[in-house]
Backbone as a printed PyTorch tensor [residue, N CA C, xyz], in Angstrom:
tensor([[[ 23.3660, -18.6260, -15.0120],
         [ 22.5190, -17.4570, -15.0890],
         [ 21.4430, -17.4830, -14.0070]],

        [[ 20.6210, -18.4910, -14.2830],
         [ 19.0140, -18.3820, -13.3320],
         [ 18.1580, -17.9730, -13.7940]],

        [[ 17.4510, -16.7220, -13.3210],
         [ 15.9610, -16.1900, -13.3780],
         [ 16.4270, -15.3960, -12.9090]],

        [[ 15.8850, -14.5340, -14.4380],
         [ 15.9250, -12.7800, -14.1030],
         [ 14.6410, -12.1940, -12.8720]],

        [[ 14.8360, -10.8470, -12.7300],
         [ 13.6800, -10.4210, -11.6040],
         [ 12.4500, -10.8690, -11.9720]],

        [[ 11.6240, -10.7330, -11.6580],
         [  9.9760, -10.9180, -11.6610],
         [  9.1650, -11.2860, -10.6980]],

        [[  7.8910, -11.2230, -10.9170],
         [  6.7200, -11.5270,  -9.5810],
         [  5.4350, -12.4910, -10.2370]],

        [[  5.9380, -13.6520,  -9.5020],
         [  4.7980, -14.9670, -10.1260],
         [  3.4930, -14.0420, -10.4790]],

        [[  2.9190, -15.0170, -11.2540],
         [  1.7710, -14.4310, -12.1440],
         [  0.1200, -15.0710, -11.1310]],

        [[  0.5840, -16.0220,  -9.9930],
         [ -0.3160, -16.3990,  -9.6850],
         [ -1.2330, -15.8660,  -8.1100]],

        [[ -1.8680, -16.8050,  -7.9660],
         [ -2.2280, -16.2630,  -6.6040],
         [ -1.2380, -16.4060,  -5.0390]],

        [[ -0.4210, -17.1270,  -4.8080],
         [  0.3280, -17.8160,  -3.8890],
         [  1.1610, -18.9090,  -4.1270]],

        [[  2.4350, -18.5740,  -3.7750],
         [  3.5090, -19.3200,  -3.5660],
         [  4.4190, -19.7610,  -2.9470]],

        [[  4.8700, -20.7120,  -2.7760],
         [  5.6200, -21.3360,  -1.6970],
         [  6.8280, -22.1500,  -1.8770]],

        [[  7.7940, -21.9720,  -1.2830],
         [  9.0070, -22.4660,  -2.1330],
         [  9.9940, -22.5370,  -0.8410]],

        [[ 10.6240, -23.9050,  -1.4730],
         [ 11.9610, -24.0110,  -0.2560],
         [ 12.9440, -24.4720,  -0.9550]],

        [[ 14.2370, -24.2400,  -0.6730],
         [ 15.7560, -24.1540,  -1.3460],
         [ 16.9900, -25.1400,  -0.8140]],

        [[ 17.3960, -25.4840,  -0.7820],
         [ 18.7640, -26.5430,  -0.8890],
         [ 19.3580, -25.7120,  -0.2110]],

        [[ 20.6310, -26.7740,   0.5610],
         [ 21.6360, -25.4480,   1.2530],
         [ 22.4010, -24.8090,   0.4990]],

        [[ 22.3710, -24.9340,  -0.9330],
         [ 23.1410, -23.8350,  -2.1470],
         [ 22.4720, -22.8600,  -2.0630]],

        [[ 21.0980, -22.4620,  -2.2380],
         [ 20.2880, -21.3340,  -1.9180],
         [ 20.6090, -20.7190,  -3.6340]],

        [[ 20.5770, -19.4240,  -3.3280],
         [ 20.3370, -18.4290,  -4.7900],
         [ 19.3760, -17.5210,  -5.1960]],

        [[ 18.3070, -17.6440,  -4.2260],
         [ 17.2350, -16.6840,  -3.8660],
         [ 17.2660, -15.3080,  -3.7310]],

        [[ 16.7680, -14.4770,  -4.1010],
         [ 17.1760, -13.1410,  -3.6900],
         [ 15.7550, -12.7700,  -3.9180]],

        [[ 15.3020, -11.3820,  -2.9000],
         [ 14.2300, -10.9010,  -2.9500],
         [ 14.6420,  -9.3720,  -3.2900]],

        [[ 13.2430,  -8.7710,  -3.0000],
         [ 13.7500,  -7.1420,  -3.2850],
         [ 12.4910,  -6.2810,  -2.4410]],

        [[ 13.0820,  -5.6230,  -1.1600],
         [ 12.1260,  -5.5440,  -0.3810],
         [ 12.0870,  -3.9850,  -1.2950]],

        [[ 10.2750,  -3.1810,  -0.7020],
         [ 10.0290,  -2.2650,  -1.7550],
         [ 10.7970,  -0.7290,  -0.7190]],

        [[ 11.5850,  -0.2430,  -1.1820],
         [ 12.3660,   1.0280,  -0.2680],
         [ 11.5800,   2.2180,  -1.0820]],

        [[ 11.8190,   2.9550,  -0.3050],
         [ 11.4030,   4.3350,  -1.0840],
         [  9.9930,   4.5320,  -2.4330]],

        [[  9.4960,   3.9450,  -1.6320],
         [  8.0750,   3.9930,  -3.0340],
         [  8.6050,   3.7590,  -4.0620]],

        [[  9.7080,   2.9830,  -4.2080],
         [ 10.2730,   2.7420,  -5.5790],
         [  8.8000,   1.5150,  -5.9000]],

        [[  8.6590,   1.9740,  -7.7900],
         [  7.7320,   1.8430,  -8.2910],
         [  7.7220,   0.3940,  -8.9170]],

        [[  6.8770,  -0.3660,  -8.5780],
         [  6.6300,  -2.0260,  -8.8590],
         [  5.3420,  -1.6890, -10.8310]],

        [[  6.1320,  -2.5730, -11.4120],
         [  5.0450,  -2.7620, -12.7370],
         [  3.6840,  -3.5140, -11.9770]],

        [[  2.9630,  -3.3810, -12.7920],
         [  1.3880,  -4.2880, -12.6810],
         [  1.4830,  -5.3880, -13.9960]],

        [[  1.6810,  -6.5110, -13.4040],
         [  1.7610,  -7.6820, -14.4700],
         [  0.4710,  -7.6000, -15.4720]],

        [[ -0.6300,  -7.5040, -14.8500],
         [ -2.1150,  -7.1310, -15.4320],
         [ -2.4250,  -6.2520, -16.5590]],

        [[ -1.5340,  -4.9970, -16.5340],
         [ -1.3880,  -3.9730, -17.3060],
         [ -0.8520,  -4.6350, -18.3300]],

        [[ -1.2570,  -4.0260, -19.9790],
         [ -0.5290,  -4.3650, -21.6500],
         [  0.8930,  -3.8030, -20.7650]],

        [[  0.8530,  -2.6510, -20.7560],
         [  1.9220,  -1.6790, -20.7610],
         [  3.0660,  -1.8070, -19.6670]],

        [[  2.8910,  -2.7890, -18.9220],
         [  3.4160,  -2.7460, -17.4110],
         [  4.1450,  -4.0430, -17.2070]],

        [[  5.1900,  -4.4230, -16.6490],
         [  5.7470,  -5.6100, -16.4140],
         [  7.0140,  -5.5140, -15.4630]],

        [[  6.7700,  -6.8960, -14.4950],
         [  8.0410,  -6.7510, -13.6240],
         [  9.3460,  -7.6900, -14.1220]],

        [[  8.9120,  -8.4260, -15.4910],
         [ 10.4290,  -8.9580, -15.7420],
         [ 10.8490,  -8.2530, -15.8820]],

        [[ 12.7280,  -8.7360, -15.2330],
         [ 13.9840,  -7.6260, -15.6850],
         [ 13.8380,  -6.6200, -14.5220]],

        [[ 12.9690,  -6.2560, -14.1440],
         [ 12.6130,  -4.9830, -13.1880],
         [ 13.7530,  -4.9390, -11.9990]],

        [[ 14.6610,  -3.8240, -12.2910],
         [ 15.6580,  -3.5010, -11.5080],
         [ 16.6400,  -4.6880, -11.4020]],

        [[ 16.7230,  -5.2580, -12.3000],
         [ 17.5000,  -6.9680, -12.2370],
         [ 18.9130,  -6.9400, -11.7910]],

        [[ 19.7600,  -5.8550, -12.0950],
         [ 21.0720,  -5.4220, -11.8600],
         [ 21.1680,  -4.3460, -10.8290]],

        [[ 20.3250,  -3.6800, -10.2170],
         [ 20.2560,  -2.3070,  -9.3800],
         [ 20.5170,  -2.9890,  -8.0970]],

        [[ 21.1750,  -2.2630,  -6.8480],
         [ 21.5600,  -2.5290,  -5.7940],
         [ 19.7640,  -2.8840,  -5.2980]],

        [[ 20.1880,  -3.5010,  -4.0120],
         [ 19.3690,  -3.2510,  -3.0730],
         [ 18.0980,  -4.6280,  -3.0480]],

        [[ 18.6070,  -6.1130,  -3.6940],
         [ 18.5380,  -7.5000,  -3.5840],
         [ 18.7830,  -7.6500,  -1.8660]],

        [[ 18.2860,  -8.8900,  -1.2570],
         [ 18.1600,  -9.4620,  -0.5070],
         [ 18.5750, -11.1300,  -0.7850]],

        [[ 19.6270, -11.4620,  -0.5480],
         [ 19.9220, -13.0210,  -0.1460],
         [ 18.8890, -13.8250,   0.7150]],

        [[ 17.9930, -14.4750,   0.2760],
         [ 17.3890, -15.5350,   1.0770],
         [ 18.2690, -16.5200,   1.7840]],

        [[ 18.6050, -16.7090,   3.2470],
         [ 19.6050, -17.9620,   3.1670],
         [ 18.4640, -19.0160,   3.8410]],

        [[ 19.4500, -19.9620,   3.3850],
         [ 18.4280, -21.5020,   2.9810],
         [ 18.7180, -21.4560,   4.6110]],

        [[ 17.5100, -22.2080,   4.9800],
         [ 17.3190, -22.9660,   6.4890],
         [ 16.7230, -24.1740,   5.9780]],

        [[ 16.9660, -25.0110,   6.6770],
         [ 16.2170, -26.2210,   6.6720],
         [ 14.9010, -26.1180,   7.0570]],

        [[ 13.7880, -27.1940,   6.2910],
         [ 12.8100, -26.8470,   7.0430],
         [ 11.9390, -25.7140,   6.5270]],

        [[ 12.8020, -24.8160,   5.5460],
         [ 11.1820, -23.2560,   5.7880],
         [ 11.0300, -23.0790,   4.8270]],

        [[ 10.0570, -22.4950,   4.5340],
         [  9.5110, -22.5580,   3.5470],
         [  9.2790, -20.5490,   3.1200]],

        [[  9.7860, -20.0860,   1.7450],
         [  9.4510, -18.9690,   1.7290],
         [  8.2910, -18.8800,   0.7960]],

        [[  7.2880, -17.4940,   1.1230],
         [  5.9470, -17.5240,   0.5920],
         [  5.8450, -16.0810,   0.1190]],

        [[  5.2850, -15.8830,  -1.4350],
         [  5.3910, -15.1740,  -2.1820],
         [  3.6550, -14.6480,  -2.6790]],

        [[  3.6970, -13.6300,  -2.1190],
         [  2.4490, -13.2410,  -2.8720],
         [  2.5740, -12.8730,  -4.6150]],

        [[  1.6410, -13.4000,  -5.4380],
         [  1.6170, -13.3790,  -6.6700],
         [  0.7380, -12.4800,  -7.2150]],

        [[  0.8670, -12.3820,  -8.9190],
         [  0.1370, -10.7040,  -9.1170],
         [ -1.5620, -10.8780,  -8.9150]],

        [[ -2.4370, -11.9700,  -9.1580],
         [ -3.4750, -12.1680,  -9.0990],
         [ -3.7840, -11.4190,  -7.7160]],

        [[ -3.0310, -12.6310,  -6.8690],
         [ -3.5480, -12.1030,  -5.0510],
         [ -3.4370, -10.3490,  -5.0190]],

        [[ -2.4540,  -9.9490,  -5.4720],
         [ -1.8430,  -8.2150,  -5.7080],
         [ -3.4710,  -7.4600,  -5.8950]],

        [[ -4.1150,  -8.2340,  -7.5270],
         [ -4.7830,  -7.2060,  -7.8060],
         [ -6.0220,  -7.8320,  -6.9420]],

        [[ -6.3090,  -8.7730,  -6.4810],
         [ -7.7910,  -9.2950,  -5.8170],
         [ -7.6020,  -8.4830,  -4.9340]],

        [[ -6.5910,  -7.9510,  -3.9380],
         [ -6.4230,  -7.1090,  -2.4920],
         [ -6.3220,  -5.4620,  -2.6880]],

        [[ -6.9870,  -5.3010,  -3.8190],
         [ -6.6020,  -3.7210,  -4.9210],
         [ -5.5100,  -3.3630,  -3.8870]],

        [[ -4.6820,  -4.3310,  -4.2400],
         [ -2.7040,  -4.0160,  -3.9520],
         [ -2.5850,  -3.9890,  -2.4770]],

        [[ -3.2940,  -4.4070,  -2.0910],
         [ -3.1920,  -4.1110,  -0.3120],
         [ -1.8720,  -4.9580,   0.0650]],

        [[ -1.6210,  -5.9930,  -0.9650],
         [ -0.7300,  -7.3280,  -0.3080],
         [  0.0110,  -7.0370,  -2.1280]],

        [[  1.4050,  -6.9930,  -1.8630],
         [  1.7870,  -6.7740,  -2.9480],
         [  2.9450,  -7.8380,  -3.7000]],

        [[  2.6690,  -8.2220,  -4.9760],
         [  3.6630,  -9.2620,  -5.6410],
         [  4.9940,  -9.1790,  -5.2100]],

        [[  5.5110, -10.3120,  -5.1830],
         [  6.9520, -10.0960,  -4.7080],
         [  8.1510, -10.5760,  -5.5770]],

        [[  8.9180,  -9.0050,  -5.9140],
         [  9.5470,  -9.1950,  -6.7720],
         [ 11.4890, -10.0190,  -6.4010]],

        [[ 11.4960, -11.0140,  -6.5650],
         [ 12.2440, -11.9030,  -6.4350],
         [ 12.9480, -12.4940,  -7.7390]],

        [[ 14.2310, -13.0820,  -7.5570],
         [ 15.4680, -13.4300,  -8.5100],
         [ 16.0220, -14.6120,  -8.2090]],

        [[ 16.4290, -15.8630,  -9.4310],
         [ 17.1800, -16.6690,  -8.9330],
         [ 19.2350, -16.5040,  -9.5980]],

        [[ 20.0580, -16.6440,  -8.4220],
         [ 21.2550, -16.6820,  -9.5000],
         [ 21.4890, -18.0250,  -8.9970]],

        [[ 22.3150, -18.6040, -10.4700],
         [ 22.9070, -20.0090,  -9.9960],
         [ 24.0540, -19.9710,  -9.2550]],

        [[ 24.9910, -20.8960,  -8.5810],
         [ 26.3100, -20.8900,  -8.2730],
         [ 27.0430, -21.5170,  -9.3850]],

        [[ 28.1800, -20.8260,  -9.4100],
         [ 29.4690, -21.2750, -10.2600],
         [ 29.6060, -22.6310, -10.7000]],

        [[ 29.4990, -23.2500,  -9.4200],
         [ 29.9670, -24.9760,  -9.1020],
         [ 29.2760, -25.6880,  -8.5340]],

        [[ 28.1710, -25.0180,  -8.1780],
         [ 26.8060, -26.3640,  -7.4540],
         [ 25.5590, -26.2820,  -7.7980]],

        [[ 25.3700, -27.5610,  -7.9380],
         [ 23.7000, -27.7860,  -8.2800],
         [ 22.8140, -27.0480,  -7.2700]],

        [[ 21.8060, -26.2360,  -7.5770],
         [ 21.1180, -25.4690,  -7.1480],
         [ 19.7720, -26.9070,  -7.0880]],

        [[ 18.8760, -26.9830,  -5.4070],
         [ 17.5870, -27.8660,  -5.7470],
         [ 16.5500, -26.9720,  -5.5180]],

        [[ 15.2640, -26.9390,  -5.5740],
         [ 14.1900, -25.9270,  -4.8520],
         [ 13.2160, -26.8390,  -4.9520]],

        [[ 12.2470, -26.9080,  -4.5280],
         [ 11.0300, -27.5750,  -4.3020],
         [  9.7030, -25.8190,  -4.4740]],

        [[  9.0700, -25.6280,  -5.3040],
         [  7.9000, -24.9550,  -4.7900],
         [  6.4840, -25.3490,  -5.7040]],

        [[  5.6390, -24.7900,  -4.8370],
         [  4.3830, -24.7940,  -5.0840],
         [  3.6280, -23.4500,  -5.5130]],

        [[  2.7770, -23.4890,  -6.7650],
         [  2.1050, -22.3420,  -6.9240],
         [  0.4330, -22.7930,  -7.0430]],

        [[ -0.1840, -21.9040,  -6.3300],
         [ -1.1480, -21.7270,  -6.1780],
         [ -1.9530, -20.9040,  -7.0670]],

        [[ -2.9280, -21.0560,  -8.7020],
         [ -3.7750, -20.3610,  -8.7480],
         [ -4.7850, -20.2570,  -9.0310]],

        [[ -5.3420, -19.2320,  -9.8040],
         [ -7.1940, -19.2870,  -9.8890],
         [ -6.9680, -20.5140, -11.4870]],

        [[ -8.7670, -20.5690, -11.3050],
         [ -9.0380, -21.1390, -12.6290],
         [ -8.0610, -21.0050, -13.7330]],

        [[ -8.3400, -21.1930, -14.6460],
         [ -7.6150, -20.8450, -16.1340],
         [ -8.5240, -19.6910, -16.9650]],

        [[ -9.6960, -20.1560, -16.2690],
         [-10.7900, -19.3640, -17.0830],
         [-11.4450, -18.1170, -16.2290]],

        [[-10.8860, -18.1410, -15.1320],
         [-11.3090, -17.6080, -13.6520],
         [-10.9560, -15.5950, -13.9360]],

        [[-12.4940, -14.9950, -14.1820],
         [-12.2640, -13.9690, -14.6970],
         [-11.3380, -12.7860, -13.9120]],

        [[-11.1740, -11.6920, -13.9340],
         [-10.4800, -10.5180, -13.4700],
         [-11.1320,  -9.0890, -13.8870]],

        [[-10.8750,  -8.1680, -13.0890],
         [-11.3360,  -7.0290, -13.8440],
         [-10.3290,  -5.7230, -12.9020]],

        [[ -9.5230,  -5.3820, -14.2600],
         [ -8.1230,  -4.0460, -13.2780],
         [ -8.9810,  -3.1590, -14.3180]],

        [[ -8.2580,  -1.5910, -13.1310],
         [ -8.4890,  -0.4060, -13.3340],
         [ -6.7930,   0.1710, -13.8660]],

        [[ -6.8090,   0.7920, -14.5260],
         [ -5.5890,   1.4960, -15.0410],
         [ -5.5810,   3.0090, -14.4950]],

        [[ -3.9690,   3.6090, -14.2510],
         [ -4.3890,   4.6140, -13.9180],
         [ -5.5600,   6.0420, -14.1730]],

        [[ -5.6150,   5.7240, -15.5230],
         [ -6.6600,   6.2240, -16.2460],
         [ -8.0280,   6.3400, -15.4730]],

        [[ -7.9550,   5.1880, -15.2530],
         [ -9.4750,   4.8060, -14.8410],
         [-10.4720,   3.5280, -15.6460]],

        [[ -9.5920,   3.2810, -16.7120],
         [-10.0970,   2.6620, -17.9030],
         [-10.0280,   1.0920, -17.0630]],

        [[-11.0050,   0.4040, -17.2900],
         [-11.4850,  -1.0330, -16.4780],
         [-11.0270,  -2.1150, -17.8940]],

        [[-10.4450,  -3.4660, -17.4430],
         [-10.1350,  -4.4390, -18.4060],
         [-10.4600,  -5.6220, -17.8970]],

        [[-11.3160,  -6.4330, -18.8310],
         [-11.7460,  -7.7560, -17.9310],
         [-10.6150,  -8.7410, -18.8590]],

        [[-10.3490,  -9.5150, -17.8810],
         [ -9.7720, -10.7750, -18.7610],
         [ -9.2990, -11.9790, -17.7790]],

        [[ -9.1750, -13.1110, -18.6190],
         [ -8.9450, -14.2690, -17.6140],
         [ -7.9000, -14.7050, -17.4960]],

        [[ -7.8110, -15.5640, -16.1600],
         [ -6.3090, -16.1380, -15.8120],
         [ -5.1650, -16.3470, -17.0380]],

        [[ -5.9410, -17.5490, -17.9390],
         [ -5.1960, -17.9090, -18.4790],
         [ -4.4490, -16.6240, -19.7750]],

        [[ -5.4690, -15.6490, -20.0240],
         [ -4.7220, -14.7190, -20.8480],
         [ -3.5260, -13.9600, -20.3290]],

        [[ -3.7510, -13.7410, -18.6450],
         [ -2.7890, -13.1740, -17.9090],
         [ -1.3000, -14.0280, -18.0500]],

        [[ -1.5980, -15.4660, -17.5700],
         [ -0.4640, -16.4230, -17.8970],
         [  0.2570, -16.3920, -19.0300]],

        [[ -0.7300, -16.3460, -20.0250],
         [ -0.1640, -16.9350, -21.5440],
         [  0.4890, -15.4400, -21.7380]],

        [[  0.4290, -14.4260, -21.3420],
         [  0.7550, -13.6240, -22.0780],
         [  1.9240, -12.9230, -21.1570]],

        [[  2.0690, -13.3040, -19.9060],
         [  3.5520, -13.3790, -19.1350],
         [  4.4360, -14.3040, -19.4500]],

        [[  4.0650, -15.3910, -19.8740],
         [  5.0630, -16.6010, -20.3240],
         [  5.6930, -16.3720, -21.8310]],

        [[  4.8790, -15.2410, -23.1180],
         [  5.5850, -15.2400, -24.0270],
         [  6.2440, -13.5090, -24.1460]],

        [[  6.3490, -13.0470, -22.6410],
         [  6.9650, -12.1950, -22.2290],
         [  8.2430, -12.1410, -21.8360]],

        [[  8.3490, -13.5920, -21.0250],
         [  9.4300, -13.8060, -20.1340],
         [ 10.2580, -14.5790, -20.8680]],

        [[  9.7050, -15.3850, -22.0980],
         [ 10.6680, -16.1480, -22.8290],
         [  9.9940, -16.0850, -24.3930]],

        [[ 10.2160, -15.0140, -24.7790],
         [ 10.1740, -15.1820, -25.8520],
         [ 10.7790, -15.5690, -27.0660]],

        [[ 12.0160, -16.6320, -26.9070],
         [ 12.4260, -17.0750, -28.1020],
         [ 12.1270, -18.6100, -28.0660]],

        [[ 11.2970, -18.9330, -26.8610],
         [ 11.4750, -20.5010, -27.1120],
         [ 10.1810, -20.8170, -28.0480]],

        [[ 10.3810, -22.1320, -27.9900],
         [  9.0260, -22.3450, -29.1210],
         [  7.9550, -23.0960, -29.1140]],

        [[  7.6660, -22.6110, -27.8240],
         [  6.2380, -22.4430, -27.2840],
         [  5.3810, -21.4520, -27.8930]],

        [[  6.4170, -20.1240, -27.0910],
         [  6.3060, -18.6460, -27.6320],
         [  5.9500, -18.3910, -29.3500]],

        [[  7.0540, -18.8710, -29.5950],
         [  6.6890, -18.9480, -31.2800],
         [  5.7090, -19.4820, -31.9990]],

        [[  4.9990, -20.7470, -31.1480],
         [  3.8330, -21.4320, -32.5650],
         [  2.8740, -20.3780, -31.5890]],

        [[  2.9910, -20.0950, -30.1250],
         [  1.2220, -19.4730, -30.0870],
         [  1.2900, -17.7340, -30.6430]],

        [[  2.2630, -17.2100, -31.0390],
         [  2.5250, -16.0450, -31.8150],
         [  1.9770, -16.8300, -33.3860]],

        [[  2.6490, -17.3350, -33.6140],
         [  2.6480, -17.5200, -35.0450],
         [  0.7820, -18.0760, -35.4580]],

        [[  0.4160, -19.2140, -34.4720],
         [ -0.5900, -19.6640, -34.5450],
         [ -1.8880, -18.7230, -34.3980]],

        [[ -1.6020, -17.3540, -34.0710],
         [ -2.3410, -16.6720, -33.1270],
         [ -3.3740, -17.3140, -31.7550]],

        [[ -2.4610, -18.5480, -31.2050],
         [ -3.5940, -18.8130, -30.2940],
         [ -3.8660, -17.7230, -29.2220]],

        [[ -3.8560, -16.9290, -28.7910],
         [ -4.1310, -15.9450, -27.8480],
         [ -5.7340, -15.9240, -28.3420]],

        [[ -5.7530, -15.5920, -29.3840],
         [ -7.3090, -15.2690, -29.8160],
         [ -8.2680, -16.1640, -29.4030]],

        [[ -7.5100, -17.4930, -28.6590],
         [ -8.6720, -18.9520, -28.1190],
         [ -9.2070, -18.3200, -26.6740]],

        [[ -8.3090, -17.5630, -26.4790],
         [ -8.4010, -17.3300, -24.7280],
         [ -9.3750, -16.6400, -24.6750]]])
């Protein structure tokens, strides 16, 4: 399978691939419309996951690909935009990657505007915690901080 679509939750990322590769990006065509990870209402998992118009990363030795994440997105009010990217596995080979993510505090505040106009402050880690029991919600992580209500610590 891999990793469905989505756009890291952080500030910067950096990542390099094996000569199996499996990378795919999704450059933005036609003002086709990107979610705001930040937003309740808004999200780029899944986002266009099956729709034409993926990009094959091929592996080079040596390079390194670099991903702007949604934090950096909203600190640049979108000037520099998340990058929505996919992993598929191969059939018959071990897939390796090496990356690095870069982000703010845990506690490191935020403040988005909605189209509305309506302003929301909140911190890293609520942004994280609450993309991670987005993106996998049956494991059971997901489940004790649902069940536990830890969100309410953040």
């Amino acid at each position: 399978n891999g990793i469905s679509a989505h756009s890291d939750y952080g500030f910067l990322i950096a990542a390099s691939q094996d000569d199996v590769g499996g990378l795919y990006v999704r450059p933005i065509k036609n003002n086709e419309y990107r979610g705001k990870n930040w937003l309740d209402d808004e999200t780029t998992i899944g986002a266009y996951n099956d729709d034409p118009g993926w990009a094959f990363v091929t592996p080079k030795p040596s390079v390194w690909t670099v991903f702007v994440g949604d934090m950096l997105e909203l600190a640049t009010q979108e000037k520099l935009k998340a990058n929505l990217h996919k992993v598929k596995l191969h059939p018959e080979k071990e897939r390796f990657a090496i990356a690095y993510f870069h982000e703010p505090r845990f506690n490191q505040q935020f403040t988005s505007i909605n189209s509305k106009g309506k302003t929301k402050r909140f911190t890293y880690g609520e942004h994280l915690t609450k993309m991670y029991t987005k993106a996998y919600p049956t494991r059971p992580t997901t489940t004790r901080i649902v069940e536990q209500n830890l969100m309410a610590n953040l």
